[in-house]
Structure formats: C-alpha cells, structure tokens
C-alpha positions in Angstrom: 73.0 -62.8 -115.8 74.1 -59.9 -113.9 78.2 -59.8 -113.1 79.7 -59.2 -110.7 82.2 -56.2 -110.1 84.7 -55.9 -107.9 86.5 -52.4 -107.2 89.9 -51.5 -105.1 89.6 -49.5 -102.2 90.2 -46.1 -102.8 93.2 -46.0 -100.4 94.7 -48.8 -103.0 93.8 -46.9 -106.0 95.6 -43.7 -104.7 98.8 -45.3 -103.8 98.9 -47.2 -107.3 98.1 -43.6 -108.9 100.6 -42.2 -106.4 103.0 -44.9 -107.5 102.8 -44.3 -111.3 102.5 -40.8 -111.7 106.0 -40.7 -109.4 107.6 -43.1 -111.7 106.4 -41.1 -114.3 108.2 -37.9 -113.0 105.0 -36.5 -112.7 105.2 -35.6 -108.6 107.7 -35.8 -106.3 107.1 -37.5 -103.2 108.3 -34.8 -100.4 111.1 -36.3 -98.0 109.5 -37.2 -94.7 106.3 -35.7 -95.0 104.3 -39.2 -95.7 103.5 -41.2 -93.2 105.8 -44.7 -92.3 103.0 -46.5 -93.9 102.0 -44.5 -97.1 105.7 -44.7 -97.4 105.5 -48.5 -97.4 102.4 -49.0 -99.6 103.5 -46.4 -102.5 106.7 -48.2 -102.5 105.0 -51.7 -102.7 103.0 -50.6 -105.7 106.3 -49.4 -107.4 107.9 -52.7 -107.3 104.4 -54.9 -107.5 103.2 -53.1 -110.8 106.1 -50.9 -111.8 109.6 -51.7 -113.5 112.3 -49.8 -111.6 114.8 -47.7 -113.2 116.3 -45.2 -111.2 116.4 -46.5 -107.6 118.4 -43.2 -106.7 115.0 -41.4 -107.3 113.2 -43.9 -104.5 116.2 -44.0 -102.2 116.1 -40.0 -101.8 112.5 -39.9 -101.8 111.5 -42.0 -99.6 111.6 -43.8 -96.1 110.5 -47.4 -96.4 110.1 -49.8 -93.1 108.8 -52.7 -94.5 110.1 -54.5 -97.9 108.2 -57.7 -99.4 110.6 -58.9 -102.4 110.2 -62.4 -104.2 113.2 -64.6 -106.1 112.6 -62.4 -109.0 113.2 -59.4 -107.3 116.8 -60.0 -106.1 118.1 -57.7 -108.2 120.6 -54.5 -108.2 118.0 -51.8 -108.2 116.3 -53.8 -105.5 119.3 -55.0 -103.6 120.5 -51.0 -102.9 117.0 -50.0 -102.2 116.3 -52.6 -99.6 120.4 -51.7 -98.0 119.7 -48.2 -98.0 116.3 -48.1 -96.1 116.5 -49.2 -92.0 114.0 -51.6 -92.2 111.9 -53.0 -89.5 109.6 -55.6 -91.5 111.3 -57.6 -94.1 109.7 -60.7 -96.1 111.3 -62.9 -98.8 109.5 -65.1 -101.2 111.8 -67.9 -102.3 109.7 -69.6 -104.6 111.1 -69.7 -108.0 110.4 -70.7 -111.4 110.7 -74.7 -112.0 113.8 -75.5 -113.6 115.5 -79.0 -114.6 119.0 -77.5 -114.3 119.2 -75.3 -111.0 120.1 -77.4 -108.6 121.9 -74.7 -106.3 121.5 -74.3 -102.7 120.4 -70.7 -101.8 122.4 -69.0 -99.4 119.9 -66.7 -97.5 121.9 -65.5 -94.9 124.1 -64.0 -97.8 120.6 -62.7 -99.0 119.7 -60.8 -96.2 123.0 -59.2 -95.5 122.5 -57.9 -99.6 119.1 -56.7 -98.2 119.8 -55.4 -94.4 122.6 -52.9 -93.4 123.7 -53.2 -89.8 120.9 -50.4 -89.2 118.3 -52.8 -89.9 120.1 -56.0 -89.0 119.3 -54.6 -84.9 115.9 -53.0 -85.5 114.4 -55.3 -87.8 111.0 -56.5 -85.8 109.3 -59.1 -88.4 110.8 -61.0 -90.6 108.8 -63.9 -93.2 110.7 -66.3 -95.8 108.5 -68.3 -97.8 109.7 -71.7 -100.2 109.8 -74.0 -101.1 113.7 -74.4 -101.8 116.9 -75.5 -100.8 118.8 -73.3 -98.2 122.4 -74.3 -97.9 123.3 -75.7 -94.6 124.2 -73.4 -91.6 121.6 -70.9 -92.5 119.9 -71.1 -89.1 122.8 -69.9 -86.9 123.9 -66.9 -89.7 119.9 -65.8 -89.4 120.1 -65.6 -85.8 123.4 -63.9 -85.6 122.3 -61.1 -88.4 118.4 -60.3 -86.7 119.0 -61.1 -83.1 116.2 -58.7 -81.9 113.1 -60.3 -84.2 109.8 -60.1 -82.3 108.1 -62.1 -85.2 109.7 -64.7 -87.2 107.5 -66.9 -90.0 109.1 -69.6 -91.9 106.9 -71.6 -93.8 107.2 -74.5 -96.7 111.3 -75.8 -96.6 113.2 -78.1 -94.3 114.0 -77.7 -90.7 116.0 -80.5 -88.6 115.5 -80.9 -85.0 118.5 -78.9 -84.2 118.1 -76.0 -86.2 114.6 -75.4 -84.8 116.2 -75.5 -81.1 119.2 -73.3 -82.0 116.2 -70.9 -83.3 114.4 -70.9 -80.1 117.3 -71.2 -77.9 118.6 -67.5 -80.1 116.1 -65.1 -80.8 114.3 -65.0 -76.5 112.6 -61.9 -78.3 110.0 -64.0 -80.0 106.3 -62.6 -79.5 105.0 -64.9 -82.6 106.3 -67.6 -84.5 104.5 -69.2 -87.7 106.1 -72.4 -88.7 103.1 -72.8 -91.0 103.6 -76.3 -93.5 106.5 -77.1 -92.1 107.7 -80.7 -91.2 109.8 -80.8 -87.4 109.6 -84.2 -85.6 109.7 -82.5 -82.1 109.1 -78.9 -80.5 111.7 -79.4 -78.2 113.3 -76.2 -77.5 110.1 -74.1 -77.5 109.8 -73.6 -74.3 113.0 -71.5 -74.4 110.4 -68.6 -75.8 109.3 -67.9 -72.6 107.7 -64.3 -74.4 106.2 -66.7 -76.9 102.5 -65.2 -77.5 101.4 -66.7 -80.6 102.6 -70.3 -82.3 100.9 -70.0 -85.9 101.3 -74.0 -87.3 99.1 -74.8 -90.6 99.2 -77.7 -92.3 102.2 -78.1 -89.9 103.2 -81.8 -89.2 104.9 -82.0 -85.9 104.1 -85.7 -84.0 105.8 -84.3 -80.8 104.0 -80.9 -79.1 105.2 -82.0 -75.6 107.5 -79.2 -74.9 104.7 -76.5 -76.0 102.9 -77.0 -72.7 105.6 -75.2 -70.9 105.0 -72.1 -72.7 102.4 -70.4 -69.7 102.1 -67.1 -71.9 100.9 -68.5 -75.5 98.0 -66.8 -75.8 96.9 -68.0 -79.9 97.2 -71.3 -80.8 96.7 -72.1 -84.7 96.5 -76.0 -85.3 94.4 -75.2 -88.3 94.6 -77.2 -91.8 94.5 -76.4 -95.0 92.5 -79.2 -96.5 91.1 -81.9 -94.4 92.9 -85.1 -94.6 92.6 -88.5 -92.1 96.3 -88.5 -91.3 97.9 -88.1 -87.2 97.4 -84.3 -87.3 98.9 -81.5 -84.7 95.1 -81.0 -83.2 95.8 -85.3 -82.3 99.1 -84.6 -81.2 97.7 -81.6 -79.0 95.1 -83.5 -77.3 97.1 -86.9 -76.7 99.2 -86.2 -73.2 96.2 -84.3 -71.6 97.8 -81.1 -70.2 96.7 -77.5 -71.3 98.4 -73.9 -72.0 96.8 -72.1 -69.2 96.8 -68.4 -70.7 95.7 -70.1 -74.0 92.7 -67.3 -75.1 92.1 -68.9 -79.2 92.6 -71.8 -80.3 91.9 -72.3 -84.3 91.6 -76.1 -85.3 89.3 -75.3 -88.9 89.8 -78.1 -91.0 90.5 -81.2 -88.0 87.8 -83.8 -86.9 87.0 -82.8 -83.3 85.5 -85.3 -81.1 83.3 -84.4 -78.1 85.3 -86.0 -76.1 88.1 -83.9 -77.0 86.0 -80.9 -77.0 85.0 -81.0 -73.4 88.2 -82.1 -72.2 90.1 -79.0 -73.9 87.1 -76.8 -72.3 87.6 -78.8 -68.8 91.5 -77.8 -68.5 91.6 -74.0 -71.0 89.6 -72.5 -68.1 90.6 -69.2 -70.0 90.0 -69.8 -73.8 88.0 -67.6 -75.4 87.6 -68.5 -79.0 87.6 -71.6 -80.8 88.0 -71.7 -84.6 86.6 -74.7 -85.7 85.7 -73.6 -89.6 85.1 -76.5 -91.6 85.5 -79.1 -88.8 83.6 -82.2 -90.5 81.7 -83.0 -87.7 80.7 -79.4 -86.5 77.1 -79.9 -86.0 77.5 -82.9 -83.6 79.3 -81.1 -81.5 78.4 -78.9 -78.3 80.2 -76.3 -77.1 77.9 -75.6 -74.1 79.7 -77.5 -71.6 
C-alpha cells in the first residue's frame, strides 16, 4: 500500500530553518529589514520548536506584531519579549496541564499587563484567550480598561455571566468581530451596543436568548455552526424562533444543525441579501431546496 506523504510549505520550512540557524548564532536577522510578517512567523517557530535562551538576542533583532503564547509559556524570557515588542495581535492559551492540587484562579488581566506595555495596550487590534479555566472575578472590566481600542476580541471555552458580557459590549464600541465560540451566556443583551459589529463567530455556543442580535443592521457573518451534531435547543433554534432577520446579513454558517425547509425558506424570505449558506454536515441536507 502506497503512503501517503505530507510536506511543509516551503515558506514554513524557511522560517523554521530561519529560526534555528538564528538560535544557533548562525545568521543574524538584520534590524528592520524583514517584513512585519516574516518577523512574526520566524519568531513563532523560535518559541513553537525552539527553547529560548537569550531573549536579549530576539528583543534587538527583531520587531514582532503578533505573539501566540500558551500557560506554559508564561515565563521570564517570554514575559520581556512579549513587553518589549508593541504588539498589535496578541493570543493566550490558558489551557493547562490537569492537576488535583491547583485550584487557583488565574488573574489575566495581571497576565496581560506582564505581556503588553502601554505601547501595545492602545494599539493592540486582535486579541484571543482560549480555556478552559478559572479567571478570578473582575477580569472583564480590567480587560476592557487595558485594550480599549480591540477591533477583534475571541474568547472561547470559560465562564461569562450576563453582566460581564454587557459591560464587554457596552466597552470596547471598536468591535469589528467577536467569537464567543463554546461559550455558555443565557442572553445577548447588550450586543446591540456594537453598532460596528461585522462578524458574531458562536460555535458550539449555547445562548437560549439571540433577541438583542437583530438590532445589529451591520453584521455581515453569522456563525451558528456546531461542532458535533446533537438534538439539544441549539443557537440555529434560537435564531429562527422570533421571526425577524439581520438585514446586511451576507453568510450565514449553520454546518452541523438540522435545518427544516420551513426554516430554510423563511430565512431566504426575510435575508433578502445573504449570499452564502454553510450548511456542512446538516443531517437533512439532501431534502432540502435552496431554490426558492
């Protein structure tokens, strides 16, 4: 039987090269002569594949913009790295390794003050936390203090009550795109606050209340999508139960939900502008028509 081999991109190959033979003192990588992303991609290789040793090296070489670190990487080397660079994407991976003992509440907004100088803290565009874990209480209002100009926030996998998700919308009225992606919220209220609000990314979120989302009139993407099918009261139900529409609404993705026809042609009567419908995976795919 013949296998199967799979090979990097040469683009990935020459920044992992690039990466090693710079950690090996072999080159030096000249001071503002890379591009913002070539910057960015050697620099993820370093820390993705590489142990760092001399972050003095990377701080004078380089000029980094975006900075993807996981629980493991909160570290010194790491920590004056991330502080000295001005950032503008900036994504933290909180999953950690399951212990019996650790019990303690981790203080992000302490996190990304380690990680962001003042520089960054008003330029930073994007930022992504990933859990699951436990954030100690008042997190929301310290986030939205330190990164008041995000254009892009995703939070996906831990807790969010009712009022931190309104003080979140009510904060940051820079918002292009928000991912709240596996997250349990009993109501959107608030939402329509992000009046800039383009794109509303919700996988495998549960969220039994959507009613404030049909004031946003600019959301353009909608993603209702699951990641496994299951029978339960999904967002794609919740969406379709009150019968209005998002009239700039372009694509819709609901992969993974039972669609009725019903339901199809309604959402087709009132999205007079929706161009796309993902609908991967929808059990009932065949039975449907989308000519109507």
């Amino acid at each position: 039987m013949d296998q199967i081999v799979t090979l990097r991109p040469l683009k990935e190959l020459a920044l992992l090269k690039s990466a090693e033979a710079f950690e090996n003192s072999q080159i030096q990588i000249p001071a503002g002569k890379l591009s913002p992303e070539e910057n960015n991609g050697i620099f993820e290789k370093l820390t993705k594949y590489i142990i760092l040793e001399n972050s003095d090296r990377i701080i004078e070489n380089f000029n980094i913009t975006r900075i993807k670190l996981g629980f493991r990487d909160l570290k010194t080397d790491l920590l004056k790295i991330a502080h000295s660079m001005n950032l503008e994407h900036f994504e933290l991976n909180l999953e950690r390794p399951f212990t019996f003992e650790d019990n303690t509440k981790f203080d992000l907004p302490s996190a990304l003050t380690a990680c962001l100088n003042p520089e960054s803290q008003r330029k930073l565009k994007k930022l992504k936390i990933e859990g699951p874990t436990d954030i100690a209480r008042g997190w929301v209002k310290k986030l939205c203090q330190l990164v008041p100009n995000l254009q892009s926030l995703s939070i996906q996998r831990f807790p969010i009550t009712k009022y931190e998700f309104r003080t979140i919308c009510g904060s940051l009225k820079f918002l292009t795109t928000l991912d709240i992606s596996e997250m349990k919220i009993q109501t959107l209220n608030g939402i329509s606050k992000l009046q800039s609000l383009k794109n509303l990314i919700m996988i495998s979120a549960y969220c039994p209340d959507l009613r404030d989302l049909f004031n946003l009139e600019n959301l353009e993407y909608l993603d209702l999508s699951l990641h496994y099918e299951h029978s339960r009261h999904t967002s794609f139900d919740c969406y379709m139960e009150p019968g209005k529409s998002l009239p700039s609404l372009k694509v819709l993705d609901c992969s993974m939900n039972h669609m009725k026809q019903e339901e199809l042609n309604l959402f087709l009567e009132t999205h007079p502008n929706i161009e796309t419908i993902g609908y991967l995976w929808v059990k009932n795919y065949a039975e449907l028509d989308f000519e109507v």
